[in-house]
KENU-567202 format. One line per 5 residues: number of its first residue (from 1); their letters; for each residue x, y, z of N, C-alpha, C. Coordinates in steps of 0.05 Angstrom, whole numbers, plus 5000, padded with zeros to 4 digits. Layout:
// residues N
NUM) a) X,Y,Z,X,Y,Z,X,Y,Z | ...
***
This chain:
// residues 113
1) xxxxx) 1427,8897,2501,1418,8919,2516,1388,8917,2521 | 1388,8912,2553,1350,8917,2550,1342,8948,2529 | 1317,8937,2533,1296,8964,2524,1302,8994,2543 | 1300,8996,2566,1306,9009,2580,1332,9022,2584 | 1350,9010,2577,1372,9020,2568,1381,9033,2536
6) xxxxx) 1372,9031,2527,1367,9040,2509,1350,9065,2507 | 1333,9069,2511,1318,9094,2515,1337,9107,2527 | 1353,9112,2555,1360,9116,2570,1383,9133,2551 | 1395,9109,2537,1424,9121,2520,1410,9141,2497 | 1385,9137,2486,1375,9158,2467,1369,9186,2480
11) xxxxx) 1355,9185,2501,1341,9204,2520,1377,9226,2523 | 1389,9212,2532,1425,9223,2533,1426,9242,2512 | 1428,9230,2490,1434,9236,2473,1418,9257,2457 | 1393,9262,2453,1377,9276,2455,1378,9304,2466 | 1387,9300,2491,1389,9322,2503,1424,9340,2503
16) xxxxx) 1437,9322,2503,1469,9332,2487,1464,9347,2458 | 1452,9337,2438,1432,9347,2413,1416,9374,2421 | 1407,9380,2442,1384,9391,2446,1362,9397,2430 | 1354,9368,2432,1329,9352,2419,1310,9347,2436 | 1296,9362,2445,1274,9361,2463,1252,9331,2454
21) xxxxx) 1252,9319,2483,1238,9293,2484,1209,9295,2495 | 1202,9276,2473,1168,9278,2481,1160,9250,2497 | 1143,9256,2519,1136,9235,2530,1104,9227,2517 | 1098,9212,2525,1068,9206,2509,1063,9179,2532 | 1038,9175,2533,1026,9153,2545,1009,9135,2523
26) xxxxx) 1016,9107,2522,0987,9094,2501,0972,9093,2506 | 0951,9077,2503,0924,9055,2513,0937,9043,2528 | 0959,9028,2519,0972,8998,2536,0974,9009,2562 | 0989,9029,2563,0995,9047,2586,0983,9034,2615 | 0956,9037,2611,0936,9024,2638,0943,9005,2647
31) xxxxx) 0960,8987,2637,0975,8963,2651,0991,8966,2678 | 1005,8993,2668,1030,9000,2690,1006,9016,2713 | 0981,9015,2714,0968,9033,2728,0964,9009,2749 | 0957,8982,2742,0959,8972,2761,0975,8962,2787 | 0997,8973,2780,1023,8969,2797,1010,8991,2819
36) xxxxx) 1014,8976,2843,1003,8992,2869,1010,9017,2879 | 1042,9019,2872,1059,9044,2874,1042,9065,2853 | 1031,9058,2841,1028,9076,2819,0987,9086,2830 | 0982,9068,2823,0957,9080,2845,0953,9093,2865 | 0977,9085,2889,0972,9098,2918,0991,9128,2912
41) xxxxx) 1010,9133,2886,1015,9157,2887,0998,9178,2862 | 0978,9164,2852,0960,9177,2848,0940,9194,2875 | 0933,9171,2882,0912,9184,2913,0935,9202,2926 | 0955,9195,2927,0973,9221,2950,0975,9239,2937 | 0964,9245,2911,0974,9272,2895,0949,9281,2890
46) xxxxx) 0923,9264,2899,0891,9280,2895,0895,9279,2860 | 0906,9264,2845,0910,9269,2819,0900,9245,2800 | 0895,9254,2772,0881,9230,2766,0910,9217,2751 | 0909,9185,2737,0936,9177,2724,0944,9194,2705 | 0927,9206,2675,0936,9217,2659,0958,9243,2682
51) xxxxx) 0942,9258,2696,0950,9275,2692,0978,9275,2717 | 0980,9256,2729,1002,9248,2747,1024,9243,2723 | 1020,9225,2702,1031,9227,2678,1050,9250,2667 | 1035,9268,2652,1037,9285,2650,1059,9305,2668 | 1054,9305,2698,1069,9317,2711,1097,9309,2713
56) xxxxx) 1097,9285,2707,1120,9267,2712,1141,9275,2689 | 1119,9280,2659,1132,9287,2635,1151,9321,2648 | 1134,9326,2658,1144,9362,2656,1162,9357,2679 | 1168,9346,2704,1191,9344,2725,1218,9337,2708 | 1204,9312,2692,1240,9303,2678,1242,9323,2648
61) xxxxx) 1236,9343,2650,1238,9369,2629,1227,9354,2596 | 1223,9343,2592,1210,9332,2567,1179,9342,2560 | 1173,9342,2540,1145,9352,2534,1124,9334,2531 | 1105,9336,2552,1088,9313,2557,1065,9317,2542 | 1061,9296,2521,1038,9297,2501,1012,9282,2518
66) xxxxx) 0989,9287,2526,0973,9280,2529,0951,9271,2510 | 0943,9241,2507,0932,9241,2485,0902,9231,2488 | 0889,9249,2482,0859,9250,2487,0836,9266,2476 | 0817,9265,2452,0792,9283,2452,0780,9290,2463 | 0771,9280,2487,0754,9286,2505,0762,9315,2524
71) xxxxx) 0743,9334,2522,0746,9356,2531,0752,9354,2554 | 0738,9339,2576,0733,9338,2611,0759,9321,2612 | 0778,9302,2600,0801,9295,2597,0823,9311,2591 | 0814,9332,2572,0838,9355,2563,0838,9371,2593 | 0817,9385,2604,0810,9402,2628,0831,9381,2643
76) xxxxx) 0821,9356,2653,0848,9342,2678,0870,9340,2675 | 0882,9334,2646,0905,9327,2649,0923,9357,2648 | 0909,9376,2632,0927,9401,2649,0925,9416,2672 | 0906,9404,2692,0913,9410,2719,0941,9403,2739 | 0953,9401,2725,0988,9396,2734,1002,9418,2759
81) xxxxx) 0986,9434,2767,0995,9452,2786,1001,9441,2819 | 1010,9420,2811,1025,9398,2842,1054,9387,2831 | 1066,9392,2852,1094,9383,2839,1090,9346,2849 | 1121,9339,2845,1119,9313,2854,1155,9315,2863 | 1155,9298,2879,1175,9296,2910,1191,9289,2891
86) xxxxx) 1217,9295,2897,1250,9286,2891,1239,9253,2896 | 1237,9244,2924,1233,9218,2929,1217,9199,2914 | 1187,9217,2900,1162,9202,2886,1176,9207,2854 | 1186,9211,2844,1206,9216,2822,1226,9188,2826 | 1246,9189,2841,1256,9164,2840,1237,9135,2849
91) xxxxx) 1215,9140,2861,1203,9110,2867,1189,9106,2838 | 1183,9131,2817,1171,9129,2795,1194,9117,2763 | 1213,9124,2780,1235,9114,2766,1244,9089,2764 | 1236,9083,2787,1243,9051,2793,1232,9031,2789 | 1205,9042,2784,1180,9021,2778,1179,9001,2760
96) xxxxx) 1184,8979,2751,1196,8949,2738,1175,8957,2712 | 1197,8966,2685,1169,8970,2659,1148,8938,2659 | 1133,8943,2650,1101,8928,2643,1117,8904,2623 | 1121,8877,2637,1126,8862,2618,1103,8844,2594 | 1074,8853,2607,1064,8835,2587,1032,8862,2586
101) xxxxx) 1029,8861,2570,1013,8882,2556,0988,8880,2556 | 0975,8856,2564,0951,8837,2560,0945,8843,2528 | 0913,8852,2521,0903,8852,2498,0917,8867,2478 | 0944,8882,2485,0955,8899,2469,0973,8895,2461 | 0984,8863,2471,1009,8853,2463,1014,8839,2427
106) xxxxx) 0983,8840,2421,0982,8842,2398,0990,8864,2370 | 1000,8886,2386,1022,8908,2377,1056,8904,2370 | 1060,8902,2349,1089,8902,2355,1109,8918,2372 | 1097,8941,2376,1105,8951,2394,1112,8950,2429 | 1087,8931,2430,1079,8925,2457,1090,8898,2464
111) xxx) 1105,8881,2442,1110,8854,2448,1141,8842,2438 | 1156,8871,2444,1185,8864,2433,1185,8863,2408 | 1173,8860,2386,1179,8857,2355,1195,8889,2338
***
């Protein structure tokens, strides 16, 4: 079973439970920022990534952890008052996960282990 499938069958299951799921973003995260889709639907939403993030957490009903000290970072990422399209939801869905992590693949987490 990929990775992705897996989540997929937990995320299920979770919510059959009604086990409310937390989304969270890493560091590594910025990898998937470079994917173009993911940038150009930043600029169409006037939004920054965290907080496009974030929104994405609260459309698929999960509780989106934003993780950050920085005050002027706490202030953006709960500016979430833009929805996001049935359509920008499935192109966000579809987006091929981050197969190589660069400097972070030194994580077990980040490198299949």
């Amino acid at each position: 079973m990929e990775n992705r499938e897996v989540w997929i069958a937990l995320e299920g299951a979770c919510r059959r439970n009604d086990i409310l799921v937390e989304a969270c973003a890493s560091i590594a995260d910025k990898e998937v920022l470079k994917k173009s889709v993911i940038t150009e639907m930043v600029r169409t939403h006037s939004a920054s990534p965290g907080t496009l993030c974030v929104r994405r957490a609260l459309e698929l009903d999960t509780a989106g952890a934003a993780q950050t000290t920085v005050p002027w970072h706490m202030r953006d990422n709960a500016g979430v008052d833009f929805g996001i399209s049935g359509k920008d939801m499935e192109t966000l869905k579809a987006v091929a996960p981050v197969r190589d992590y660069g400097e972070y693949r030194v994580f077990p987490v980040f490198n299949g282990r």
